[in-house]
N, C-alpha and C positions, 0 to 999 in steps of 0.2 A: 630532359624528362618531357613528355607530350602533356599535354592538354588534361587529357583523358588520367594520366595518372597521377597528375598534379590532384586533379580535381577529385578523385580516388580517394589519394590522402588524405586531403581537407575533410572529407567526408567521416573515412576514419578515425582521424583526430578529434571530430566534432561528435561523431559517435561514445569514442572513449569519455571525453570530458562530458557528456548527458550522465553517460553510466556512471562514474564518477560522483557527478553531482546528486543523482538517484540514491547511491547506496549513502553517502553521506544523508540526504534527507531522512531515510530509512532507521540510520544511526539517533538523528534526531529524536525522531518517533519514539522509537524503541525506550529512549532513556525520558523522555515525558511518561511514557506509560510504567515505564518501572518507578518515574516520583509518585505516579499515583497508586500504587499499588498495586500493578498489575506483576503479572510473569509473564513474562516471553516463551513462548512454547514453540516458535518457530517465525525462521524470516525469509523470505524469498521462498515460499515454497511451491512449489510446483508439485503437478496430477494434471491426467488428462483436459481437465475443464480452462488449466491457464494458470497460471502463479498469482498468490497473495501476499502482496508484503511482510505484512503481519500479522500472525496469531498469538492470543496473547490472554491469560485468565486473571480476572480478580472474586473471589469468591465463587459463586453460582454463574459468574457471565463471563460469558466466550466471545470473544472480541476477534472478526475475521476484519482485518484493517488496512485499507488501500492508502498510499501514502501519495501526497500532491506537491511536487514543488515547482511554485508558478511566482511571478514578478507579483501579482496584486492577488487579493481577497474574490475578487470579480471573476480572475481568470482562472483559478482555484475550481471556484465552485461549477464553471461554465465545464470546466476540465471531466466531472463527472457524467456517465453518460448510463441511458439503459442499458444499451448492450454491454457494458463493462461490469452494470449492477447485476444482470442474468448471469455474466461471466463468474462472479465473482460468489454468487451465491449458489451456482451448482458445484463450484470448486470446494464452498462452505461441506455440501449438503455429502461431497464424495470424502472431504475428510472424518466429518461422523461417522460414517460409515464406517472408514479404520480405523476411527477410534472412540469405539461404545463407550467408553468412562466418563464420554465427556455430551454425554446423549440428555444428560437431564439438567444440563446447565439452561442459563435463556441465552442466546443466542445474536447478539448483533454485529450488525453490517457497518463498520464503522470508518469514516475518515478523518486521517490528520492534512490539515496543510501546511505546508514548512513554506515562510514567508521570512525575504529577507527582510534583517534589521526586525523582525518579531517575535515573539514566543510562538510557538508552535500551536494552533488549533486544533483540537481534539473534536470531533461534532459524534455524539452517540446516533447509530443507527442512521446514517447519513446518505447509505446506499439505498434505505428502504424507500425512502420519499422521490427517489428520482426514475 
């Protein structure tokens, strides 16, 4: 085997186990926010604007929820970016869109971090601040 397609592999092996580790964190999320009383209305979803983790309602509030999983609390929160919070809120703003029912909830932009050896951080409106 070359060089070239060793290195290939490694790559894609390294990719799979990210993904891997992703939808697991994901799974995480998801079942924190169903202890708290949320519903999962959707996970990995994609629209033109980019995919959101999770959507999720508890009462009046619509929780559009980007998921973080990072070795420290530090590198969590460093992980959030503006351009991922514009990404994340025009993707918010194209799902309203399809789906008016849900047009007169409030609305946040929310992160979890999935940290090992921790319980899960939920931070409300987490996107909005950055």
């Amino acid at each position: 085997m070359s060089r070239r397609a060793a290195r290939n592999g490694d790559e894609t092996g390294e990719r799979r186990s990210r993904l891997r580790k992703g939808v697991s964190a994901e799974w995480i999320a998801a079942i924190l926010l169903t202890a708290k009383g949320y519903r999962i209305l959707a996970r990995r979803h994609r629209n033109p604007f980019g995919e959101v983790d999770l959507i999720a309602t508890r009462g009046k509030r619509l929780a559009f929820v980007e998921v973080k999983r990072r070795a420290t609390l530090a590198d969590a929160e460093a992980s959030l970016t503006p351009l991922q919070a514009g990404r994340i809120a025009r993707a918010a703003d194209y799902w309203l869109d399809r789906n008016p029912a849900y047009r007169d909830h409030e609305v946040g932009l929310d992160a979890i971090f999935v940290l090992p050896r921790r319980w899960p951080r939920h931070l409300l409106n987490a996107l909005d601040a950055v």
